[in-house]
C-alpha positions in Angstrom: -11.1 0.1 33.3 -9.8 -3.5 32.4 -10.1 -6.7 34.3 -7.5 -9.0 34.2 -9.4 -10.6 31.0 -8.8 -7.6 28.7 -5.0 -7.5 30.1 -4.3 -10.7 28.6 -6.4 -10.7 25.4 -3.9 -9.9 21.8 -5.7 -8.3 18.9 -4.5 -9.7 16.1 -5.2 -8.7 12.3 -4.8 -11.8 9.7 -4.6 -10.8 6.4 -7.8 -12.4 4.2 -8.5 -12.7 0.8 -11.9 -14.7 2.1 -10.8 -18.2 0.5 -9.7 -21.3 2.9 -6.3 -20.4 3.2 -6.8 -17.5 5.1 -9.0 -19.0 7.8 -5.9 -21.5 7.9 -3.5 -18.9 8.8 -5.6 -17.7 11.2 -6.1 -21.0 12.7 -1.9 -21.3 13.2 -1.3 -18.5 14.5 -3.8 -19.0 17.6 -1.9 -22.6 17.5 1.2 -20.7 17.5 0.6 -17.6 20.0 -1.8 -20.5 22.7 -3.6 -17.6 24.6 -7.1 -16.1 23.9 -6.8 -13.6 21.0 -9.5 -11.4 18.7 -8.9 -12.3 15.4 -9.6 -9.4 12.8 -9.6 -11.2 9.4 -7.9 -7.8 7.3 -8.4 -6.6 3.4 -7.2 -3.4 2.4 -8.9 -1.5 -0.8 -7.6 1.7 -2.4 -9.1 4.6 -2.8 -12.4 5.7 -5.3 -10.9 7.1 -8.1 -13.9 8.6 -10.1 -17.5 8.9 -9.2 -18.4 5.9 -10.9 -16.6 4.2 -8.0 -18.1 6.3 -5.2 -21.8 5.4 -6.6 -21.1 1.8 -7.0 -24.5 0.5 -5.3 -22.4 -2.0 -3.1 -18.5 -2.6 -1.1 -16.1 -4.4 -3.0 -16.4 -7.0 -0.5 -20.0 -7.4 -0.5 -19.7 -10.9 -2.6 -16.6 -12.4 -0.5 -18.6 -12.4 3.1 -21.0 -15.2 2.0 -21.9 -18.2 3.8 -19.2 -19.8 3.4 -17.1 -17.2 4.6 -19.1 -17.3 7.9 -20.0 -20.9 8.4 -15.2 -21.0 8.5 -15.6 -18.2 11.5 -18.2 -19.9 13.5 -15.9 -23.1 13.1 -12.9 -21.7 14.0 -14.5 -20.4 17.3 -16.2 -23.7 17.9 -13.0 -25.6 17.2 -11.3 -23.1 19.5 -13.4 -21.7 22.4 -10.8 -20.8 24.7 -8.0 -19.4 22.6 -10.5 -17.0 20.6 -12.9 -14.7 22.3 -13.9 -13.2 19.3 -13.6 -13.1 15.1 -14.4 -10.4 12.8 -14.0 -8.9 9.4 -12.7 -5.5 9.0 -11.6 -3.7 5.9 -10.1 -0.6 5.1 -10.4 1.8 2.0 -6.9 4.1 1.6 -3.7 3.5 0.2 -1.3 5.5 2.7 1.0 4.1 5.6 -0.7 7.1 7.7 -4.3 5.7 7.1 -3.2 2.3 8.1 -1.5 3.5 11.0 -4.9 5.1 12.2 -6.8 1.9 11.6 -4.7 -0.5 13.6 -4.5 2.4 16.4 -8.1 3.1 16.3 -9.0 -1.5 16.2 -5.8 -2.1 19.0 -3.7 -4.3 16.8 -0.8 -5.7 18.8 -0.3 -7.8 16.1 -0.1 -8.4 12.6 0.0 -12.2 10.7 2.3 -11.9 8.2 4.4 -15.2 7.4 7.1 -15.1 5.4 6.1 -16.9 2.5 2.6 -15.3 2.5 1.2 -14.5 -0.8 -1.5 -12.0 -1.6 -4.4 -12.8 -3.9 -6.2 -9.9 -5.3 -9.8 -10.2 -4.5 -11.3 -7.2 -6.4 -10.1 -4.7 -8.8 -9.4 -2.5 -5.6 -7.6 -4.7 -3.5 -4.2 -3.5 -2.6 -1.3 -6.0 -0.8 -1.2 -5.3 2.9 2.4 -6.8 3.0 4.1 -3.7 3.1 2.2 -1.5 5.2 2.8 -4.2 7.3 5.9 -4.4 7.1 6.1 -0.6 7.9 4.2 -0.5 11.1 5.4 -0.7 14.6 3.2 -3.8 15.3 4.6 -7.0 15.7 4.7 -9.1 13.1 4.0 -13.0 13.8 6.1 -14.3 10.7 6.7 -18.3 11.9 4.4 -21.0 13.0 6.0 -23.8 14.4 5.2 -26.9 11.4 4.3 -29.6 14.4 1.5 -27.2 15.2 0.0 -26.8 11.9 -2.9 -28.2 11.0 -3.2 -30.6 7.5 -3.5 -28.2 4.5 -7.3 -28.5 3.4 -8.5 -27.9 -0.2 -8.4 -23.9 -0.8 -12.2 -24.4 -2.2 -12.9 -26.9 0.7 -16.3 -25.6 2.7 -16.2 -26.8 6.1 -19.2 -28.5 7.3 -20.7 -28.1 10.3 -23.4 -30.5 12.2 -26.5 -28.2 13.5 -25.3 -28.8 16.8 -22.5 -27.6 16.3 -23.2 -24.3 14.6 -25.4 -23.7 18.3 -22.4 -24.4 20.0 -20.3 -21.9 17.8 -22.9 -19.2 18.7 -24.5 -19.0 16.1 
């Protein structure tokens, strides 16, 4: 069943590397699109390739999602209550168009954030450039943001600050 609320909300899967500039790119892109959206903050790692990586005693990601990283998602959805129901982190371990095709099936992408001049930092030994299995999906790609809608380009080590009341608001 779906109410009209689920008809009109977009999935949408911004590529991360967990630093400021990633959170910015979310943030135009509900600018851009103006209608309530999941955001799924996306990093892709390859496979394990020995054992050594399959006992590795934690994910790849494990340092990246930090306070930091969590205090920028509580602000964007306290900055932007109406436009963004909901923010997540989501990763995915495979290096084959098929396996990505499964994971945006299986989380109900209907679109992908993938500007033009976006450029992939490497996070972890593992980390693999989502850019083209991207750019190989079906999904629509959201390439432009219009630049009157941007918001000023903030320090990429900049940790946004919340007051308490805020963070309560944010849902913490």
């Amino acid at each position: 069943c779906y109410n009209k609320k689920q008809q009109t909300m977009v999935n949408i899967l911004v590529p991360t590397d967990f630093s400021q500039a990633s959170f910015r790119l979310a943030e135009q892109a509900v600018k851009s699109l103006n209608r309530e959206v999941n955001i799924i903050l996306f990093h892709i790692y390859e496979m394990p390739s020995g054992i050594t990586d399959l006992i590795r005693p934690e994910p790849p990601y494990t340092q990246m999602i930090n306070d930091t990283f969590r205090q920028n998602c509580k602000y964007l959805k306290y900055k932007y209550p109406d436009l963004i129901n909901k923010i997540c982190f989501k990763y995915l371990t495979g290096n084959t168009q098929s396996v990505f095709n499964h994971f945006t099936d299986a989380n109900d992408i209907d679109m992908i954030v993938c500007p033009e001049d976006y450029v992939f930092v490497k996070t972890n030994k593992t980390s693999l450039d989502p850019v083209p299995f991207f750019k190989k999906s079906k999904i629509a790609l959201l390439k432009d943001f219009s630049k009157s809608k941007m918001a000023e380009p903030a320090d990429a080590t900049e940790e946004v600050q919340l007051e308490p009341a805020q963070v309560a608001l944010a849902g913490a």
